[in-house]
C-alpha positions, 0 to 999 in steps of 0.5 A: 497419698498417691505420689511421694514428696514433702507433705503438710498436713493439718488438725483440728478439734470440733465438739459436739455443739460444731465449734471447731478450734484453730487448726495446727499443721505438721510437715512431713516426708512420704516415701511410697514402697513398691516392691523391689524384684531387680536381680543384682547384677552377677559379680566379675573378675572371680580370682583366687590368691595366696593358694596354701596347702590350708588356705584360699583366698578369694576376691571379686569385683562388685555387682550393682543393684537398682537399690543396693547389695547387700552381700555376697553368696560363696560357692565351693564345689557348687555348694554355699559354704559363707556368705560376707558383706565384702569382696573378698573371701578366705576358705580355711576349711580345705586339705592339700592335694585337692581341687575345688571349685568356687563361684559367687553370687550376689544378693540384695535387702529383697532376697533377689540373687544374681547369676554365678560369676565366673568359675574359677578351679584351684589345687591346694598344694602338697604340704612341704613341711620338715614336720617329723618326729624327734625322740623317739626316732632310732631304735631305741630301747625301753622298759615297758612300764617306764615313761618316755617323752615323744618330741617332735618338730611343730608345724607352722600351721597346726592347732593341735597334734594327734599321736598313736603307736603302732606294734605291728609296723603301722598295719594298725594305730592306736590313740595315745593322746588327741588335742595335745598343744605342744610339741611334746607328750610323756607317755607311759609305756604299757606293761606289755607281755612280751618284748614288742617293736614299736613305732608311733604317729604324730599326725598335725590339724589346723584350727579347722580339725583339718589334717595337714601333716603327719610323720611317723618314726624312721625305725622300730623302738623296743619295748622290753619287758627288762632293761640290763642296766650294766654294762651298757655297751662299749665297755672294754674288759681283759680275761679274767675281769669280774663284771657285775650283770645288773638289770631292772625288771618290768612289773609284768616279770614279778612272778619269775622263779629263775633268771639265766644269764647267758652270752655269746662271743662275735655274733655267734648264733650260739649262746652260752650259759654263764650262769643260773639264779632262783628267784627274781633277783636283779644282778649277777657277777660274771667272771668274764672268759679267756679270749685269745683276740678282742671280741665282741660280746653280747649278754641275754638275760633270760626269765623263766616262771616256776614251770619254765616258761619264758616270761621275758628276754633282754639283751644287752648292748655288745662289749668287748673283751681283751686278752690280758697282756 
């Protein structure tokens, strides 16, 4: 067919002697295909809207096309990340602090693609979040060994939390637990050999593995290889009181051969001897010395190995002694 249009075509049957039969007609449309090279026309009015510290969102007007367009190409700094069928676009897969660039083309069935629309620049801003870390956050002391529960505030946009400790003031981190959901984790301490500042990192991603937020503890915690259980400080004894010394002991002290108790009067550099126990034992029963005025006292338990080495150190909270009256 040379032209396109309704058409009425006709058939019929002749057999080898000629006889023909009746003819039967069918009507039909035909469509001539020429080959479609038309560029759409390049999308205006490129905005970006509703700028997040995790989010872009993008709208333009619609280009036009000789026989229609069939989607939309999108550019962030000068790269295709997505291609949509709308005027409109959200990039998810971004990080705050940073510029980007976006253009979008348009394209059509036959693959031809427009021109660039217009070039718009956006910077993400800075995350603003109170994301931070709640236990542990103020110097607190634990026994290595024991479990200790990391809490933190969520954050509003985050999938998933990273977290890591540090024992060198956060020169180096490492990985506690990645991929947690909540907003807290138990963590068991590591039987370390020697007492050890510590400090730990929450860090926060979006759903697209972005890093969004991170927060890490205001002051070192303490991680010691003994914890003096009595007394825990404040407590306010008289010349003359008994008081039992008692403290557990991490599994990194099981070969101690002698423990040492000692003390020292309103933060003297100075301490003294209160007594010598053999083995590994768990409490000492101190008679408490003569003082003429309150004073702040401070205990130290001190383990020692058969050779005398020292194995571990822990030392407790201040108390005060009273003279008696």
């Amino acid at each position: 067919f040379s032209s396109p249009g309704t058409k009425t075509l006709y058939a019929w049957a002749k057999d080898a002697a000629g006889n023909v039969s009746t003819s039967r007609s069918a009507t039909t449309t035909i469509t001539i295909n020429t080959s479609d090279t038309t560029s759409p026309t390049a999308p205006t009015n490129l905005t970006a809207n509703n700028v997040t510290n995790s989010s872009i969102s993008l709208t333009w007007s619609a280009a036009t096309d000789n026989v229609g367009v069939t989607g939309y190409k999108i550019f962030r700094d000068y790269i295709e990340i997505a291609n949509t069928s709308s005027t409109s676009y959200t990039d998810t897969n971004i990080t705050p602090s940073t510029t980007y660039t976006y253009y979008v083309q348009a394209f059509d069935a036959a693959g031809n693609v427009s021109s660039n629309s217009n070039i718009v620049q956006v910077t993400t801003p800075a995350i603003t979040s109170t994301f931070r870390i709640m236990t542990p956050n103020n110097g607190e002391k634990f026994q290595a060994g024991s479990a200790i529960t990391i809490s933190w505030e969520s954050h509003p946009n985050a999938a998933y939390y990273n977290i890591a400790y540090s024992t060198n003031n956060g020169f180096t981190w490492i990985p506690i637990e990645n991929g947690i959901l909540g907003n807290t984790y138990n963590w068991k301490v590591p039987n370390f050999k020697k007492n050890v500042k510590c400090k730990i990192l929450v860090t926060a991603f979006n759903s697209n593995y972005v890093q969004i937020a991170s927060d890490k503890t205001d002051l070192p915690f303490s991680i010691e290889l003994a914890t003096i259980n009595n007394p825990t400080g404040g407590e306010i004894l008289t010349n003359g009181n008994s008081l039992n010394i008692s403290w557990t002991s991490s599994p990194v002290l099981t070969n101690t051969a002698k423990v040492s108790v000692y003390y020292k009067l309103n933060n003297s550099f100075f301490w003294k001897l209160a007594g010598t126990l053999n083995g590994n034992p768990s409490n000492y029963n101190w008679t408490v010395p003569t003082v003429n005025q309150n004073s702040n006292v401070t205990i130290k338990i001190v383990f020692r190995n058969n050779m005398g080495t020292v194995l571990g150190v822990a030392v407790s909270n201040p108390i005060t002694i009273a003279p008696a009256r």
